[in-house]
C-alpha positions as CSV (number, residue, x, y, z in Angstrom):
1,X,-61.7,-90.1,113.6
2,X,-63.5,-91.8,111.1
3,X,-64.3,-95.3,113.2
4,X,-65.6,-92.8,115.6
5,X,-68.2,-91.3,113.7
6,X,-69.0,-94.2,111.6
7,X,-69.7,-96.3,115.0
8,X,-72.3,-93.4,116.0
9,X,-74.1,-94.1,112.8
10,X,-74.2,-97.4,113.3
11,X,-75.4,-97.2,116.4
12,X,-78.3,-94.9,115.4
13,X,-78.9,-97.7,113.0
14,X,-79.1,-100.6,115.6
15,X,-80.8,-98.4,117.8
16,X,-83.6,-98.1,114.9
17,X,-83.7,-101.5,114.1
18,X,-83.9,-102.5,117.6
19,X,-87.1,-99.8,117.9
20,X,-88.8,-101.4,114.8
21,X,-88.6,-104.8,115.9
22,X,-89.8,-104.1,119.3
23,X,-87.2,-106.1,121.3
24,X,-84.1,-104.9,123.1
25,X,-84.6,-101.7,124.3
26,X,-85.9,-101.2,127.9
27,X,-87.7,-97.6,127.9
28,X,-88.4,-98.1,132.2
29,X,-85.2,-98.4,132.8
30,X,-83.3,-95.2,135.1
31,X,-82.0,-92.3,133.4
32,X,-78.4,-92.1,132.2
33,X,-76.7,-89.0,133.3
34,X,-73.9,-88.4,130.6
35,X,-71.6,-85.8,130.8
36,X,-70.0,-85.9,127.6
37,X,-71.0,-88.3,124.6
38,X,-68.5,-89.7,122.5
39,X,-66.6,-87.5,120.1
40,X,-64.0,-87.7,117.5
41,X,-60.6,-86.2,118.0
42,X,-61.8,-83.5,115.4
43,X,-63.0,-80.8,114.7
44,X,-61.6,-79.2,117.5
45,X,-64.0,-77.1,119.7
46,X,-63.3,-73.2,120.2
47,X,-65.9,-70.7,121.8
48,X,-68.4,-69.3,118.7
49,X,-66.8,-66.0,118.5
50,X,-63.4,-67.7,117.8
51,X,-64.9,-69.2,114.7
52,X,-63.7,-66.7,111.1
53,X,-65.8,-65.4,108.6
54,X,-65.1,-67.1,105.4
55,X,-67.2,-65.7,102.1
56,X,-69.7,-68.4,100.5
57,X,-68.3,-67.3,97.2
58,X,-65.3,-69.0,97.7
59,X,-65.2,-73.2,98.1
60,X,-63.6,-72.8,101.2
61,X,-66.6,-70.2,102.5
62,X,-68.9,-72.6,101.7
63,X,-67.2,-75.7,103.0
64,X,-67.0,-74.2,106.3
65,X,-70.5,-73.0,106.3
66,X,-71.7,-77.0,105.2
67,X,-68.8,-78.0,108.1
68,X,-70.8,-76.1,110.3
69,X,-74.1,-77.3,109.6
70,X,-72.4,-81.1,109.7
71,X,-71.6,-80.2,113.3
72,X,-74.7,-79.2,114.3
73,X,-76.2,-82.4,112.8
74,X,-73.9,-84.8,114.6
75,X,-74.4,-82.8,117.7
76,X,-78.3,-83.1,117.2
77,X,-77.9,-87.1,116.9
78,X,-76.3,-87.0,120.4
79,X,-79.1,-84.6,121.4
80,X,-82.0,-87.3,120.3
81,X,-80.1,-90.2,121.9
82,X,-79.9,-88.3,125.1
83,X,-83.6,-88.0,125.5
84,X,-84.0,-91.4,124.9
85,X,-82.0,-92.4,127.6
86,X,-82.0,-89.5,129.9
87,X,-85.7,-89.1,131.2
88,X,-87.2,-92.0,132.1
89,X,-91.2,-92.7,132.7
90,X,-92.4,-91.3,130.0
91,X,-95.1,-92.3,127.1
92,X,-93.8,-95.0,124.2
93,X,-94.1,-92.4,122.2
94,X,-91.6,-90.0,123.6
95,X,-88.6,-92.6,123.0
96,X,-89.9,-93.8,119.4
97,X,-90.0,-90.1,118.3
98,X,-86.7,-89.2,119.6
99,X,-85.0,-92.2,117.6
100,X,-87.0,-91.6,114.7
101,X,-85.4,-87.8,114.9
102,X,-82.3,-89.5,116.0
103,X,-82.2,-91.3,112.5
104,X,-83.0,-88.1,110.6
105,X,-79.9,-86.3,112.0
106,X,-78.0,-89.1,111.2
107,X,-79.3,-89.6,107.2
108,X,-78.6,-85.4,107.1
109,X,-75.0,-85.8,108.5
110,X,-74.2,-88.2,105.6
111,X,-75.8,-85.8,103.3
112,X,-73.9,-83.1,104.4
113,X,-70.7,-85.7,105.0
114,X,-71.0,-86.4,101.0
115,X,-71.9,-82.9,100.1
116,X,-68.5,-81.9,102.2
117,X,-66.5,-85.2,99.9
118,X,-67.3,-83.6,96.7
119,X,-65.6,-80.7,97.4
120,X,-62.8,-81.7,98.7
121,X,-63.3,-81.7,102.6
122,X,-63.7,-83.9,105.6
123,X,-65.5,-83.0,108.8
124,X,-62.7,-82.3,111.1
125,X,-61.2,-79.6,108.4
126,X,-62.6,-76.8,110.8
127,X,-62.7,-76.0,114.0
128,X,-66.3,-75.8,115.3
129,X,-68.4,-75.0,119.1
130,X,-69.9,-76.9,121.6
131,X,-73.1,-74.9,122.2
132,X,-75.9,-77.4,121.5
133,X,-74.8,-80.0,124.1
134,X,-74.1,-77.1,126.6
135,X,-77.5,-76.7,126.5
136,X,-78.5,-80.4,126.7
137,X,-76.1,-80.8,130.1
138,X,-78.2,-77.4,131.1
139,X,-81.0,-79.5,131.2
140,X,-80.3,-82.5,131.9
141,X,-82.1,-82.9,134.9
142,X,-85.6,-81.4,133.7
143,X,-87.4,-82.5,130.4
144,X,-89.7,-80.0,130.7
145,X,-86.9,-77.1,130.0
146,X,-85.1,-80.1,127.7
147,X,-87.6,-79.7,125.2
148,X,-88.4,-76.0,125.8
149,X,-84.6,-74.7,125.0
150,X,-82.9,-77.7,122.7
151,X,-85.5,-78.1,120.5
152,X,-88.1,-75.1,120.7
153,X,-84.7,-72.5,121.2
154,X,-82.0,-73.8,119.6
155,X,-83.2,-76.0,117.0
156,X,-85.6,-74.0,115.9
157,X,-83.4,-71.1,115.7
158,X,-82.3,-73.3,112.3
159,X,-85.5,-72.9,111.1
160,X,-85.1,-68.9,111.3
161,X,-81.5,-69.1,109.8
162,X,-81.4,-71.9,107.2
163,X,-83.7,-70.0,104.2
164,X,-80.8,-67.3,104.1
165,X,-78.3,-69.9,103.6
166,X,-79.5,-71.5,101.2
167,X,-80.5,-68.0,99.4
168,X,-77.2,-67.6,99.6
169,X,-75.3,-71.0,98.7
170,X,-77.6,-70.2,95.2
171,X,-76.8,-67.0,94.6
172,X,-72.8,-68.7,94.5
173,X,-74.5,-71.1,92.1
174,X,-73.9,-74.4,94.9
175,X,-77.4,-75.7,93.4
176,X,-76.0,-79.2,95.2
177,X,-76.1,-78.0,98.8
178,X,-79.2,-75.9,98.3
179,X,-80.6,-79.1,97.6
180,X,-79.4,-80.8,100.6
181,X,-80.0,-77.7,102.7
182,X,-84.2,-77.8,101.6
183,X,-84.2,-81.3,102.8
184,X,-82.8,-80.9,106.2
185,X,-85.5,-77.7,106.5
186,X,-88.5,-79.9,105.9
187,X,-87.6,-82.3,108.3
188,X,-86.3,-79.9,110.5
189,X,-90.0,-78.5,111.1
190,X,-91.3,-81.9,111.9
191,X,-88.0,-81.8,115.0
192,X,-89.2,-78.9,116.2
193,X,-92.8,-79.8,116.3
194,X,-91.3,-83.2,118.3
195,X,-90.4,-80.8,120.9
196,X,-93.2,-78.5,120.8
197,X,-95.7,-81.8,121.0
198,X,-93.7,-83.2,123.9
199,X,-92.7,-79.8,125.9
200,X,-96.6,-79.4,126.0
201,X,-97.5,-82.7,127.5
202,X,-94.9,-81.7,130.5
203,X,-96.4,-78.7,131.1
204,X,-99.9,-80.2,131.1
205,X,-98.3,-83.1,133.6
206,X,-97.7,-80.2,135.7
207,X,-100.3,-78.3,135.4
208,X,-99.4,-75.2,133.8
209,X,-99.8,-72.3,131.4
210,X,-97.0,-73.7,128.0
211,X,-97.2,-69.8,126.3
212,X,-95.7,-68.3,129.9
213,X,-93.4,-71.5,130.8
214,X,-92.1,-71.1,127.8
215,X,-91.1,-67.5,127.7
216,X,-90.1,-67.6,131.5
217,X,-87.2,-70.2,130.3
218,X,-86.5,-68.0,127.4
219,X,-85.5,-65.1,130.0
220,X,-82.8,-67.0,131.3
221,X,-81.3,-67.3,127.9
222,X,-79.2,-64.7,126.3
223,X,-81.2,-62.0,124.0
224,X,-79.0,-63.2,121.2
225,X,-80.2,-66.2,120.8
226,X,-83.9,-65.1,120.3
227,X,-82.8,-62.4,117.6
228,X,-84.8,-62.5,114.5
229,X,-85.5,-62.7,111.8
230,X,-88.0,-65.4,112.3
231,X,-89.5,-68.1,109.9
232,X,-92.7,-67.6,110.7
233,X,-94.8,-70.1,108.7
234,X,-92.1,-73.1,109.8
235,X,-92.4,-72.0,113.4
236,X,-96.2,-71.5,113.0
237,X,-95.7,-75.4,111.5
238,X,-93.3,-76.4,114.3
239,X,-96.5,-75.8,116.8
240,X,-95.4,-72.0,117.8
241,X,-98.1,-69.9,119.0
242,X,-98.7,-66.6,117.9
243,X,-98.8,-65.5,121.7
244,X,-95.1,-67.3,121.7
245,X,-93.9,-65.1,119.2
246,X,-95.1,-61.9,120.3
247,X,-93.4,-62.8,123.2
248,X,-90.2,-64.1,121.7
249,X,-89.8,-61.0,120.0
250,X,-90.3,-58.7,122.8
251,X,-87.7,-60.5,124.4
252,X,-85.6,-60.3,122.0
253,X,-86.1,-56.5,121.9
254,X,-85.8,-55.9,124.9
255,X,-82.5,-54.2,126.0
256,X,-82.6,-53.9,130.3
């Protein structure tokens, strides 16, 4: 498992390198339609409700809940790569944003990758789901509702969950993954903001309204994933309207 993930981050490295120096990547080429990236044998993948409860107050708690967040990290790296190579004809821009998230992910999965080493466990110890690239093949055929439900949906749903974490990884006295936990919320904000920058140039390509685009997706998504509570000052810094949130928590309320 290990030469898998260790070639991913290398690759994210080359890819970043190759971005810098401004040779060897052809952003007009066609779209890649990948089904499944590549994975290591582990964790094994189980549907969200068959994942346990574990309490933060013991190691093993917290090592699941930092396993979990490690899978979401190395799913977000496929995530970025993806749009890269997924939706062609777009600005520059687009594909050097994308890598530089990709890169991000990448240096937060070895932070969380050490974080998991010093206390004794490996990614792979827990099972984990496969939510975040259900969603990508969901839209893989549409940028537009790429960047409306990956980042502006799911990603940002971090944003909302990630200060009661690390409230409660310091209440157990784990000052070291608080620490890692603030930095991956920072630069989180700036992901999100990524999306919300380039889900609004699609929607001006196209000529319409962002605020009601957005909340039409949103309807085809299950209420659960809109629950609050909501960071409001990161969303409001991840480019969320206040017309958005009104609506997201309507939505969210609403029971029919």
């Amino acid at each position: 498992m290990a030469d898998s993930v260790d070639a991913k981050l290398t690759a994210v490295d080359a890819l970043s390198t190759a971005a810098d120096s401004g040779c060897g990547i052809d952003f007009s080429a066609p779209g890649v339609d990948v089904i499944l990236p590549g994975r290591p044998d582990k964790p094994q993948l189980v549907p969200p409700k068959a994942l346990p409860k574990r309490s933060l107050l013991q190691t093993e708690g917290r090592a699941a809940l930092l396993h979990a967040i490690t899978h979401i990290e190395f799913n977000a790296i496929d995530l970025a790569c993806d749009a890269v190579q997924r939706f062609p004809d777009m600005p520059h821009g687009f594909y050097t944003d994308w890598i530089s998230v990709a890169v991000d992910e990448a240096r937060h999965f070895r932070l969380l990758q050490e974080r998991l080493a010093g206390i004794g466990y490996v990614y792979g110890d827990f099972a984990a789901h496969d939510g975040l690239w259900e969603m990508a093949l969901r839209t893989r055929h549409d940028c537009l509702a790429r960047m409306a439900l990956v980042p502006r949906l799911l990603e940002a749903r971090g944003l909302d969950v990630t200060p009661g974490m690390i409230a409660k990884l310091s209440q157990a006295g784990d000052a070291e993954s608080v620490r890692v936990l603030e930095i991956i919320l920072r630069e989180e904000v700036g992901h999100v903001a990524i999306g919300t920058h380039w889900f609004n140039f699609c929607c001006q390509e196209r000529a319409c309204d962002p605020e009601n685009t957005f909340l039409d997706l949103l309807k085809t998504v299950s209420r659960g994933a809109l629950r609050g509570p909501y960071n409001d000052d990161a969303r409001r810094l991840a480019g969320f309207t206040p017309g958005e949130m009104r609506g997201i928590t309507a939505l969210a309320n609403d029971t029919a």
